[in-house]
C-alpha positions as CSV (number, residue, x, y, z in Angstrom):
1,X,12.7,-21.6,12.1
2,X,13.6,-24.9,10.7
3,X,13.0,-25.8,7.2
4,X,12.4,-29.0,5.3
5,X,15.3,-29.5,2.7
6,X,13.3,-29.1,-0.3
7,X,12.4,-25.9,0.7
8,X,16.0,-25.2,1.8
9,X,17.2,-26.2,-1.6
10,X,15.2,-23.4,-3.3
11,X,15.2,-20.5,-0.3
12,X,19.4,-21.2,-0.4
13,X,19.2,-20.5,-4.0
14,X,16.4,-17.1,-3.9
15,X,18.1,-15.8,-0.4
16,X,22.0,-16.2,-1.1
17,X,22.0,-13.8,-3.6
18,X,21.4,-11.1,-0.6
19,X,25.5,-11.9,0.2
20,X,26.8,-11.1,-3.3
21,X,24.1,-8.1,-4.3
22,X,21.9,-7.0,-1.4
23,X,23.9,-3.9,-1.4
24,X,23.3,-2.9,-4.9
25,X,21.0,-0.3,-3.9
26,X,23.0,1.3,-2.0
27,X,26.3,1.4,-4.4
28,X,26.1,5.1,-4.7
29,X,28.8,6.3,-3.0
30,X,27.2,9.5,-1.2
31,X,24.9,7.9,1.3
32,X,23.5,10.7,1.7
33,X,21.4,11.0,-1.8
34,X,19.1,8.3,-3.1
35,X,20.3,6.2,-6.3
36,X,18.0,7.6,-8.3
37,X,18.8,11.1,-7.7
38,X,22.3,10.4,-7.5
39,X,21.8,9.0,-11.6
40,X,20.5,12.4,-12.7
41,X,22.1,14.2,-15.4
42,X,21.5,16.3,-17.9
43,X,19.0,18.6,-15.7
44,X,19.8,21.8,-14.2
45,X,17.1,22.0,-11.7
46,X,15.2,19.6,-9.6
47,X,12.5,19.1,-7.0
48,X,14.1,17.6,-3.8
49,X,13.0,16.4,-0.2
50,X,15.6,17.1,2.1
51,X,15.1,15.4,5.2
52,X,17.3,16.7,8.6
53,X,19.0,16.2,11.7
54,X,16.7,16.9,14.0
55,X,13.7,19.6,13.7
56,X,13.2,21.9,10.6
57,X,14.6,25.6,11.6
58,X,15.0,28.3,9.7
59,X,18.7,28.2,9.9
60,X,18.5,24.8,8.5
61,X,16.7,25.8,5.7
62,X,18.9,29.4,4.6
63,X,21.8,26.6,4.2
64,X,20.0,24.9,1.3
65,X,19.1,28.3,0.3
66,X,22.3,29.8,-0.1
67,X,23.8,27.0,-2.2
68,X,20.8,28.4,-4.6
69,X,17.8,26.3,-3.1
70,X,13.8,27.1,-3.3
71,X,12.2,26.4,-0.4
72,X,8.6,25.2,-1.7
73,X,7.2,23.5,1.2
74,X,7.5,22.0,5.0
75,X,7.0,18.6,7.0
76,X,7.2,19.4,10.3
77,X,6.3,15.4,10.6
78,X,9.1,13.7,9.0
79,X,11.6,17.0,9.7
80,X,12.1,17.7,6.0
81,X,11.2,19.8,3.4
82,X,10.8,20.1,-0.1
83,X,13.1,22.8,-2.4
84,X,13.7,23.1,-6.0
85,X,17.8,22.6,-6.0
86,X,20.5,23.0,-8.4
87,X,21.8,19.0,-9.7
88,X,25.6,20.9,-9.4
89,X,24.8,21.6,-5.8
90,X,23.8,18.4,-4.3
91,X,26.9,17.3,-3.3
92,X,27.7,20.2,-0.9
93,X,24.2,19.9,0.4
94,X,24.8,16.5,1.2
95,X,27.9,17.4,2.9
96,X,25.8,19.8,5.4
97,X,26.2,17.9,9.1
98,X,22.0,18.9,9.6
99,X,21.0,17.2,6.5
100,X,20.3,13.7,6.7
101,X,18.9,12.5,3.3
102,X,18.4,13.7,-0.4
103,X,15.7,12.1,-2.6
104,X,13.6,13.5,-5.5
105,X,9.8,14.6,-5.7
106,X,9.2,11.3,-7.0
107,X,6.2,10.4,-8.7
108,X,3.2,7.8,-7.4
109,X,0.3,6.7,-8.9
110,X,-3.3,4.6,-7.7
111,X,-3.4,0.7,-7.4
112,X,-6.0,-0.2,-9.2
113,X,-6.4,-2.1,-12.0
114,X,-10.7,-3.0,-12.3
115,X,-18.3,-5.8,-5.1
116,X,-20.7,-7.3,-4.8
117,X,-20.1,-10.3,-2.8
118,X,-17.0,-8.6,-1.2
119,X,-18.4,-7.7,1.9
120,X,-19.8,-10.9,3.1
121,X,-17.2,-12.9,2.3
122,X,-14.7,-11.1,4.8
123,X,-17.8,-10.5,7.2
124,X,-18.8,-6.7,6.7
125,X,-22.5,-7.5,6.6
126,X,-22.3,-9.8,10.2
127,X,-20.5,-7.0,12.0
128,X,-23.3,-4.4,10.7
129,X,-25.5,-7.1,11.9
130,X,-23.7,-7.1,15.2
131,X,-24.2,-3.4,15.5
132,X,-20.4,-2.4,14.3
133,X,-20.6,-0.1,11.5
134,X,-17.7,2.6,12.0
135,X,-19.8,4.9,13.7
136,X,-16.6,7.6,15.6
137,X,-14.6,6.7,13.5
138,X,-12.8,9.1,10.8
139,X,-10.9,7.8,7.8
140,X,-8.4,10.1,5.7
141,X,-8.6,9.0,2.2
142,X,-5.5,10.4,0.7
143,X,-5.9,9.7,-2.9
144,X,-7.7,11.7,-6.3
145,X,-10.4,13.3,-4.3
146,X,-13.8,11.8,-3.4
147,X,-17.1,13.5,-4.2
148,X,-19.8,14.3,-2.6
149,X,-22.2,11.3,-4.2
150,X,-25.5,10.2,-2.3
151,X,-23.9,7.0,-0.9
152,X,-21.5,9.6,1.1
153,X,-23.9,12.1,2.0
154,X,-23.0,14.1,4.8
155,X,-20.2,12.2,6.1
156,X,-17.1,13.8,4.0
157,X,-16.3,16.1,7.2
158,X,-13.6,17.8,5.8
159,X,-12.0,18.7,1.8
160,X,-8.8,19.6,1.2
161,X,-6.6,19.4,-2.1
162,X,-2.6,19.8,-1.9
163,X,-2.2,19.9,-5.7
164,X,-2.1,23.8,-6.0
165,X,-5.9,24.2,-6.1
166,X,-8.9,24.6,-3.8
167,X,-10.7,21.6,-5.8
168,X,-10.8,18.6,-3.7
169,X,-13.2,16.5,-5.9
170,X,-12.5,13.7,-7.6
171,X,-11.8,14.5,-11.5
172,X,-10.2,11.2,-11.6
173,X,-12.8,8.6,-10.7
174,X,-10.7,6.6,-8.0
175,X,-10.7,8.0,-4.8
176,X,-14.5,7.9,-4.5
177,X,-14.5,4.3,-6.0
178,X,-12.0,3.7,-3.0
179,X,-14.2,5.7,-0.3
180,X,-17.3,4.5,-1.3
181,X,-15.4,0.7,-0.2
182,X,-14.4,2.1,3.0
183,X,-17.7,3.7,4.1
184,X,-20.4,3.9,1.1
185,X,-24.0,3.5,2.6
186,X,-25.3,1.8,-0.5
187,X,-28.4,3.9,-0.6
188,X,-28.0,4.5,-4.7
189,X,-28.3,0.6,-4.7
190,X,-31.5,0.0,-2.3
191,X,-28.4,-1.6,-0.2
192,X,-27.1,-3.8,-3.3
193,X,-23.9,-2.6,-2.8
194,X,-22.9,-0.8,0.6
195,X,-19.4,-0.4,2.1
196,X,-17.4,-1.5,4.9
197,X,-17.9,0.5,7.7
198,X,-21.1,2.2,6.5
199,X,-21.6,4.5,9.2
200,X,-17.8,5.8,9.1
201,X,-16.6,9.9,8.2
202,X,-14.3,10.6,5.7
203,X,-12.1,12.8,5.4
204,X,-11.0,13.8,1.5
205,X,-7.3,14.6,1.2
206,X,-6.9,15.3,-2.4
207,X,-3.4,14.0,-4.1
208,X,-3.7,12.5,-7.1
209,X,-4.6,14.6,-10.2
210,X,-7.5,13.9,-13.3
211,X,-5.1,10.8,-14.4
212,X,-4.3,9.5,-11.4
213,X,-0.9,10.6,-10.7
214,X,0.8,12.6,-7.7
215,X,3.9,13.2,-6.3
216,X,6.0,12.1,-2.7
217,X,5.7,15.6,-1.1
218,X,1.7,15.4,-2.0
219,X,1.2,12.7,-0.2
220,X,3.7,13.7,2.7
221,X,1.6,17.1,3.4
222,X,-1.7,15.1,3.2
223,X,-0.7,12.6,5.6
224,X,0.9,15.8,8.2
225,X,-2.7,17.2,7.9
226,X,-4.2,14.0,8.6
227,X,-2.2,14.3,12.0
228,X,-3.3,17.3,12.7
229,X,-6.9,16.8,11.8
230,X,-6.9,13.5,14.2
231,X,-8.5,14.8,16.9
232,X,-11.1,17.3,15.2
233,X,-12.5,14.9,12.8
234,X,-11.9,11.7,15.0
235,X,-8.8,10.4,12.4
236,X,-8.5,6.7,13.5
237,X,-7.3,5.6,9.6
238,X,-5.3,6.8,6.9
239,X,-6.1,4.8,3.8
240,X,-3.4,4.8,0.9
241,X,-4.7,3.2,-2.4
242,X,-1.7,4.5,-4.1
243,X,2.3,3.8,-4.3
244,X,5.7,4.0,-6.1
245,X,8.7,2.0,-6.5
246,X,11.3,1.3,-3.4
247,X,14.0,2.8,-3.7
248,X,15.9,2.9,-0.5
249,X,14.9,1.4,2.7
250,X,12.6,2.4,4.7
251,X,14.5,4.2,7.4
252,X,15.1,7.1,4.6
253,X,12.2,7.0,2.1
254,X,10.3,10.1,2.7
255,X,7.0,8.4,2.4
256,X,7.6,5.6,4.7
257,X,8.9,8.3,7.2
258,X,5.3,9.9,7.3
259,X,3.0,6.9,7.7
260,X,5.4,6.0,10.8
261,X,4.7,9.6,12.1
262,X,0.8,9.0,12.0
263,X,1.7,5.6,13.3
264,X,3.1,7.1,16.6
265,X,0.6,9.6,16.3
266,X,-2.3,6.7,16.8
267,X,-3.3,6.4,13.7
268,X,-3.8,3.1,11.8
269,X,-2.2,3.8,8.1
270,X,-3.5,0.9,5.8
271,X,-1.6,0.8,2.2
272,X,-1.6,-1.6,-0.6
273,X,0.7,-4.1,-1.8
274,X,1.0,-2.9,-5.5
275,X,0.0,-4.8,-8.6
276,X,3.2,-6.0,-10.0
277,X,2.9,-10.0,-9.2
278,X,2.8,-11.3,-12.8
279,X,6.2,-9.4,-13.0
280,X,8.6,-11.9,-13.8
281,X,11.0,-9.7,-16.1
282,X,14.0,-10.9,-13.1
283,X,12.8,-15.0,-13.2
284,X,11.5,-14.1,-9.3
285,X,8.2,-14.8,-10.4
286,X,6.6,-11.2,-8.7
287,X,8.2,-11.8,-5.3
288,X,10.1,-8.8,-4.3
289,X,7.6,-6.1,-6.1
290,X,5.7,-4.2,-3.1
291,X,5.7,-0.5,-3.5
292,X,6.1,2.4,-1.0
293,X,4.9,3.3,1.1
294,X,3.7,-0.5,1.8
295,X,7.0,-1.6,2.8
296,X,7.2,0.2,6.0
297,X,7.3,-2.1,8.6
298,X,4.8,-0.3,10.8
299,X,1.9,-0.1,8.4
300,X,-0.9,-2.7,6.9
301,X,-0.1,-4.1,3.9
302,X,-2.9,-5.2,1.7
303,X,-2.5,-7.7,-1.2
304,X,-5.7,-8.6,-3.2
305,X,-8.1,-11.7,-3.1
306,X,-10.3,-12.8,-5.8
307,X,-14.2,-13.6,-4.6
308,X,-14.7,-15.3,-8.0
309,X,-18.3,-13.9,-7.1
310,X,-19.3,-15.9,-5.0
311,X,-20.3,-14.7,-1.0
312,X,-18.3,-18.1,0.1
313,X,-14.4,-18.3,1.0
314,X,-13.6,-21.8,0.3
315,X,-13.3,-21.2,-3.7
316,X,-11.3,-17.7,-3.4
317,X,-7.9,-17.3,-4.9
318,X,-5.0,-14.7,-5.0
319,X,-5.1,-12.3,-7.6
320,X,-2.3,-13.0,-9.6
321,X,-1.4,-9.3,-10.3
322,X,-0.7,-8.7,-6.5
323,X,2.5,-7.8,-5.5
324,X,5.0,-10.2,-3.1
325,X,7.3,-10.1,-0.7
326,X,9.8,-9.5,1.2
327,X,10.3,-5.5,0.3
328,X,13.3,-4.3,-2.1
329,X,16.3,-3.2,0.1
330,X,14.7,-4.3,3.9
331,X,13.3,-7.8,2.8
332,X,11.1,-6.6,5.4
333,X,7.8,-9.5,5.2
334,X,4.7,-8.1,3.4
335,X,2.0,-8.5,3.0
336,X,0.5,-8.1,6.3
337,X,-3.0,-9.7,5.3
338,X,-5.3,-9.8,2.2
339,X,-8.6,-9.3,1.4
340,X,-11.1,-8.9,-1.9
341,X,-9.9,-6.5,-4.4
342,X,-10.7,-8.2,-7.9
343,X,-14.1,-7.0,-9.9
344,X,-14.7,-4.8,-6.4
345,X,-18.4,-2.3,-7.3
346,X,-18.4,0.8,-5.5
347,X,-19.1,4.1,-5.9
348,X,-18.4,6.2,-9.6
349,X,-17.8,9.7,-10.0
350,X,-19.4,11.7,-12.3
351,X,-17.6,13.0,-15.0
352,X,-14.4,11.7,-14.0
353,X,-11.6,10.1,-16.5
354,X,-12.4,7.0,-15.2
355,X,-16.2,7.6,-15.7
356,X,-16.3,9.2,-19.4
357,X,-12.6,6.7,-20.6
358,X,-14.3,3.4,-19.7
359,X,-17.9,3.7,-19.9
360,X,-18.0,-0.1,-20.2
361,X,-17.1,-0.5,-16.4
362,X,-20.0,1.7,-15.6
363,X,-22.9,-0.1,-13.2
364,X,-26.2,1.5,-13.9
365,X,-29.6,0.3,-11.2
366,X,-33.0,0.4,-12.1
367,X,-34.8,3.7,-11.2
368,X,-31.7,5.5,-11.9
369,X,-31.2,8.3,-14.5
370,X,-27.3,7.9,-14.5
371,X,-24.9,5.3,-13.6
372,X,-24.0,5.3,-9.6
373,X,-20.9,2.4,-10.0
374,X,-18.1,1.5,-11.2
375,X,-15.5,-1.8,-11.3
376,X,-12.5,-2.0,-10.7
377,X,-9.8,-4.5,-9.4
378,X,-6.6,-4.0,-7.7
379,X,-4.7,-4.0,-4.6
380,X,-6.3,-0.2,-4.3
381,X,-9.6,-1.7,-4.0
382,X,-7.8,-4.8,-1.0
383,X,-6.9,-2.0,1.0
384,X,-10.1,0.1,2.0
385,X,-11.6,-3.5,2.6
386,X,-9.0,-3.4,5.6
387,X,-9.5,0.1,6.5
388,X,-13.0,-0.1,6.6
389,X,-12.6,-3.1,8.5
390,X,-10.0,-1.3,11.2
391,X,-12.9,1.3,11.6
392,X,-15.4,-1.3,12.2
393,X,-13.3,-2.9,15.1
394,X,-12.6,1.0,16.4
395,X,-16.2,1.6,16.6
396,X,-16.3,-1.3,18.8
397,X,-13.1,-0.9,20.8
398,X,-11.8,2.8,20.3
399,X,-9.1,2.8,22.9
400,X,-7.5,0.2,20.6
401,X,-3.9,1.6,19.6
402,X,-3.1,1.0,15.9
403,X,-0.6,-1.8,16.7
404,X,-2.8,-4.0,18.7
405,X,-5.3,-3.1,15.9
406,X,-2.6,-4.6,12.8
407,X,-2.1,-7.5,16.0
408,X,-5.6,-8.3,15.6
409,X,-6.3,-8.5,12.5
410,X,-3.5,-10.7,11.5
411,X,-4.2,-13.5,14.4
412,X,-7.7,-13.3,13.4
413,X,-7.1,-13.1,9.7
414,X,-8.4,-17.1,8.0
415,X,-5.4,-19.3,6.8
416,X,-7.3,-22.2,5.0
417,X,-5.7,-21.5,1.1
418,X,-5.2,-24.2,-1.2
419,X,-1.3,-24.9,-1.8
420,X,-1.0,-23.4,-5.4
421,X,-3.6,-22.0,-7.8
422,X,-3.2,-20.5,-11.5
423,X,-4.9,-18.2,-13.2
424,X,-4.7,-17.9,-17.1
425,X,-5.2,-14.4,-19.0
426,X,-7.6,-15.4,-21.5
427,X,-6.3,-12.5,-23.8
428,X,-2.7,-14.0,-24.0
429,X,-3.1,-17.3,-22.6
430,X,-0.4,-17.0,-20.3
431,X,-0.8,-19.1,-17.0
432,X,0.8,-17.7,-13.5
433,X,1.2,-19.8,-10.7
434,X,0.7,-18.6,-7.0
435,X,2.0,-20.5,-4.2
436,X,0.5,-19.3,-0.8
437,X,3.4,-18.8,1.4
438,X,3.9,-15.5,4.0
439,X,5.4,-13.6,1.0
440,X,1.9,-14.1,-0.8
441,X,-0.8,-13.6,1.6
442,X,0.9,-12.7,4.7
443,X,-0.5,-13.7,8.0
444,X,-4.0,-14.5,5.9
445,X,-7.1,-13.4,4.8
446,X,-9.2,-10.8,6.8
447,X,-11.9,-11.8,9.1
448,X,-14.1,-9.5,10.2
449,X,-16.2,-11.5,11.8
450,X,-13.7,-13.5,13.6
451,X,-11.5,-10.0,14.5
452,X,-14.7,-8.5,16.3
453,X,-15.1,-12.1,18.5
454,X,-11.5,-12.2,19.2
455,X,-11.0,-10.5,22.8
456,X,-7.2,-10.7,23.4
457,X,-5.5,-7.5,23.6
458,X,-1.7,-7.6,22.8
459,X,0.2,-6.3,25.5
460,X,0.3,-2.2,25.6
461,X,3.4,-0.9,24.3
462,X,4.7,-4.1,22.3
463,X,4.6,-3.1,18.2
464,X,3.5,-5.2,15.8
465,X,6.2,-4.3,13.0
466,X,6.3,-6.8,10.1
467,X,9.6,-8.9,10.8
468,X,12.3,-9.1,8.6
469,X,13.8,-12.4,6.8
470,X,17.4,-13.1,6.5
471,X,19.5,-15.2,5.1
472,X,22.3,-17.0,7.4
473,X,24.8,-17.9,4.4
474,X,26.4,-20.4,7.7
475,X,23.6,-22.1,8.7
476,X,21.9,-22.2,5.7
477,X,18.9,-21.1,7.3
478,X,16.1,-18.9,6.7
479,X,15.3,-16.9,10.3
480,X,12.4,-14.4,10.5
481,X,13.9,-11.8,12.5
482,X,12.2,-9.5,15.2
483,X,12.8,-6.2,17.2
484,X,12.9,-7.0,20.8
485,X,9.8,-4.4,21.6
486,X,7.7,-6.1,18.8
487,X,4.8,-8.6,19.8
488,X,6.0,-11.5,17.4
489,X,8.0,-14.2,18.5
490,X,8.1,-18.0,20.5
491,X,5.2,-17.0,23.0
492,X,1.6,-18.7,22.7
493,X,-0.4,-16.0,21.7
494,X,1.1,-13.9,19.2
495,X,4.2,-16.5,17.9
496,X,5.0,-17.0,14.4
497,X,2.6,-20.1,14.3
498,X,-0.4,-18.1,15.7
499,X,0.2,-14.9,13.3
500,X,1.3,-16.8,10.0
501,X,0.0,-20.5,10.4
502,X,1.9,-22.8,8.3
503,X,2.4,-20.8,5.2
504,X,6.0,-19.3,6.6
505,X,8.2,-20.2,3.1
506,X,9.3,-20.0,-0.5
507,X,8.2,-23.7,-2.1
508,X,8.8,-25.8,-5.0
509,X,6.9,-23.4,-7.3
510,X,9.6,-20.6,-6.6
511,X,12.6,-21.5,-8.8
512,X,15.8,-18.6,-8.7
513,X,19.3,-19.8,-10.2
514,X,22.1,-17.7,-9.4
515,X,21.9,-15.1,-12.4
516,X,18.6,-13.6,-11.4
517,X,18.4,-11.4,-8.5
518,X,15.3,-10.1,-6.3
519,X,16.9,-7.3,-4.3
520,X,19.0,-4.5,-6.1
521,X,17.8,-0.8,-7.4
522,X,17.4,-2.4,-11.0
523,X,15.3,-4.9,-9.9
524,X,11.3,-5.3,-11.0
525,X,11.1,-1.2,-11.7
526,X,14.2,-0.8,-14.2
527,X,16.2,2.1,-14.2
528,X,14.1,4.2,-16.4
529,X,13.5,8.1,-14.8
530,X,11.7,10.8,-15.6
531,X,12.9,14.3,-15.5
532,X,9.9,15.7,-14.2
533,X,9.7,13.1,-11.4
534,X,6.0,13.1,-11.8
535,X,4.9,10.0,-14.2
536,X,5.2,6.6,-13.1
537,X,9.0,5.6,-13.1
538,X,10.3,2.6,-15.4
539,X,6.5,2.4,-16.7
540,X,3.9,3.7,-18.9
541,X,2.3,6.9,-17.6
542,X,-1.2,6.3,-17.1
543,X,-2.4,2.6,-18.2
544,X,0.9,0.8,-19.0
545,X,-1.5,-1.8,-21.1
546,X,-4.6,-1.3,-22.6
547,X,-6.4,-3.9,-20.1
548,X,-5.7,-6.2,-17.9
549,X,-7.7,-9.8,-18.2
550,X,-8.8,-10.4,-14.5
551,X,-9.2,-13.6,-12.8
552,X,-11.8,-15.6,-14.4
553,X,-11.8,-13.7,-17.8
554,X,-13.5,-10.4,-17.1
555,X,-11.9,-7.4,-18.3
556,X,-10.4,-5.2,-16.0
557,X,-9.0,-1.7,-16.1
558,X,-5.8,-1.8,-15.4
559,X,-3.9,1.3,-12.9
560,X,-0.1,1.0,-13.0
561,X,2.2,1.5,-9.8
């Protein structure tokens, strides 16, 4: 890919720094245990995955046992499993030829920070129209629980919680908000405000507790139980409104190593982007901040649009809080596509944090005793828009494998954005500037109506992985770079041109000098840790801020990740 000089002036000066410091986060010396675990002191205990050579057997697992190792739980789907260790003894685990990586229990949290006219604007209401409502067509929500509201009746199929308790409902208030985008009928709303794929099952795997935190091996069981359950319940989605920091790539992070395994398994995983693009603590302007599990190649990355509520696309703009690419460590390009997620209404749950904290978010409807909604904005409300939308095109074409699914939706997805936009926070008055390159909105934004028209199939058994970008310190050249078996590259219908339009670079409203750095361990998180390795790392627990002002100067509640 050739690129004019003014761009190479500024993508020299962002993407050189990958020669002096791209290996920062790998500087610990055992490769074997992540940075963050590898910093630990002071503890004399900790939670561990322990990922392995090769299947998890019971000779495996009486090696970590005997250097004083608690086995608490198995993941059969990323061969690892999860023990409470000894800090002295993670060295000579290390060591052990079967074990392949050491990283902590980490902690995650939800995406969201605060939809009306969501659904027409990426086409939901024209494929319902067209007779495409996600009929078949099973999506796990893996987040706080969902519960059983009128606008879900009868299609939660199955309830499971993997927080130590039989409760699967949602004491926190965000997985139902999140569900009730996927698939809510609107039927509390006389159809004011319905769902994606309104004829779609859920499936509600509890992970996320009454303040909307989790940990890694939560997640990693709900997503194994999600492959299991594929075939019973008709699993064609896994939607993950929900994240952490990177902190290795992701050919060792735990998480990223189960949503490939439901990948392969057929199962189209859908994750958001994060909300850390106003982070410009580094100068690198919020590029560089997606979280895990969204920088695995194989998934769908979701950043967030805002509608400025209006049904019409030509006056939507990028929400300023959504995280950029290319991921921490991989540089892997993300986001895939975008799609609403600022002031989205969906569903409430009763007597949930969110629903008794913020009773100022609450949406009551005439006739109604109690209120049925709720708003909220982030990336966690972008990515059921997608998943909903990958059950609509299922319903149509089930035998549809998830990577000609991702294929689809990205060709299809619209690529008319303006050059640059900026929002201001009316609370602080601070202005942030987007420029809409590949980093920002990735191949575009979904298209519902467009994807369902769209008949080409990409080839069976290419991948659609997101491509890499790298930095040739000889050439001075940016190249996107592609695995051989993957569907991107110089032919006609999938190319580069065809999947990301014209928006392929950094610009002139990117501006690195040499002392600030977008990949490295340290970089947009910190290197604050909890002990516990169940808050949100580097950041406030619950909120991190009060509010958030969202595009357009409604206030939003704010979710940290």
């Amino acid at each position: 890919m050739r690129l004019r000089n003014y761009e190479m002036k500024r993508i020299t000066q962002l993407l050189a720094v990958i020669v002096a410091l791209g290996g920062l986060a790998h500087a610990n010396p055992n490769k074997k245990i992540s940075s963050d675990l590898a910093r630990l002191n002071g503890l004399a205990r900790v939670d561990v995955i322990v990922q392995f050579q090769g299947a998890v057997t019971d000779a495996k697992t009486r090696k970590i046992k005997d250097k004083g190792g608690v086995e608490k739980a198995k993941f059969h789907h990323i061969k690892g499993a999860l023990f409470n260790l000894p800090v002295a003894a993670l060295a000579g685990i290390a060591a052990l030829p079967d074990v392949r990586f050491l990283s902590p229990n980490r902690g995650l949290a939800s995406a969201s920070l605060s939809y009306d006219h969501a659904p027409a604007t990426v086409g939901a209401a024209a494929a319902h129209s067209m007779g495409f409502r996600g009929s078949g067509v099973g999506v796990a929500v893996i987040d706080s629980g969902v519960s059983n509201v009128a606008d879900l009746a009868s299609r939660i199929t199955y309830n499971e919680s993997f927080l130590g308790t039989t409760a699967a409902a949602d004491l926190y208030g965000h997985g139902t908000h999140v569900a009730g985008i996927v698939a809510g009928s609107g039927a509390m709303s006389q159809g004011a405000y319905p769902g994606m794929a309104v004829e779609a099952r859920i499936i509600n795997l509890r992970v996320l507790d009454a303040i909307g935190q989790g940990t890694d091996s939560a997640v990693i069981a709900a997503i194994g139980r999600a492959i299991e359950l594929k075939n019973t319940h008709m699993i064609r989605v896994i939607n993950l409104s929900l994240g952490r920091p990177v902190f290795e790539s992701h050919t060792l992070d735990p998480l990223c190593q189960a949503v490939k395994a439901a990948w392969e398994a057929g199962i189209v995983v859908v994750a958001s982007a994060g909300n850390r693009g106003r982070n410009n603590a580094y100068g690198n302007q919020g590029y560089g901040t997606i979280s895990s599990p969204g920088n695995s190649p194989y998934v769908i990355t979701v950043g967030a649009m805002s509608t400025l509520a209006t049904a019409t696309r030509a006056d939507d703009v990028m929400a300023s809080y959504s995280s950029k690419g290319p991921t921490n460590i991989d540089h892997i390009v993300k986001p895939d596509i975008v799609a609403p997620g600022n002031r989205i209404f969906s569903l409430a749950a009763p007597s949930s944090t969110l629903f008794v904290s913020h009773p100022q978010y609450l949406i009551t409807w005439p006739g109604r005793t109690k209120a049925d909604y709720f708003v909220l904005s982030g990336t966690s409300m972008a990515a059921p828009m997608v998943s909903g939308a990958a059950a609509i095109l299922l319903s149509k074409e089930p035998a549809l494998t998830p990577d000609q699914v991702k294929a689809r939706m990205m060709k299809t997805a619209g690529k008319n954005f303006p050059a640059v936009s900026t929002a201001t926070d009316p609370a602080t008055g601070m202005q942030y500037s987007l420029q809409y390159d590949m980093f920002t909105i990735g191949a575009g934004y979904l298209d519902i109506v467009a994807m369902l028209n769209n008949t080409e199939t990409a080839p069976a058994g290419k991948r659609a992985m997101s491509p890499r970008a790298v930095f040739d310190a000889a050439t001075n050249r940016v190249r996107i770079v592609y695995d051989s078996s993957v569907l991107w590259g110089e032919n006609v219908l999938w190319g580069e041109s065809m999947l990301w339009g014209t928006n392929l670079v950094w610009g002139t409203a990117v501006f690195l000098n040499g002392n600030n750095v977008l990949w490295g361990d340290s970089v947009c998180w910190g290197t604050s840790t909890s002990s516990a390795f169940n808050v949100l790392w580097g950041e406030s627990v619950l909120w991190g801020e009060s509010v958030l002002w969202g595009e357009g100067g409604s206030t939003l509640i704010r979710g940290d990740q």
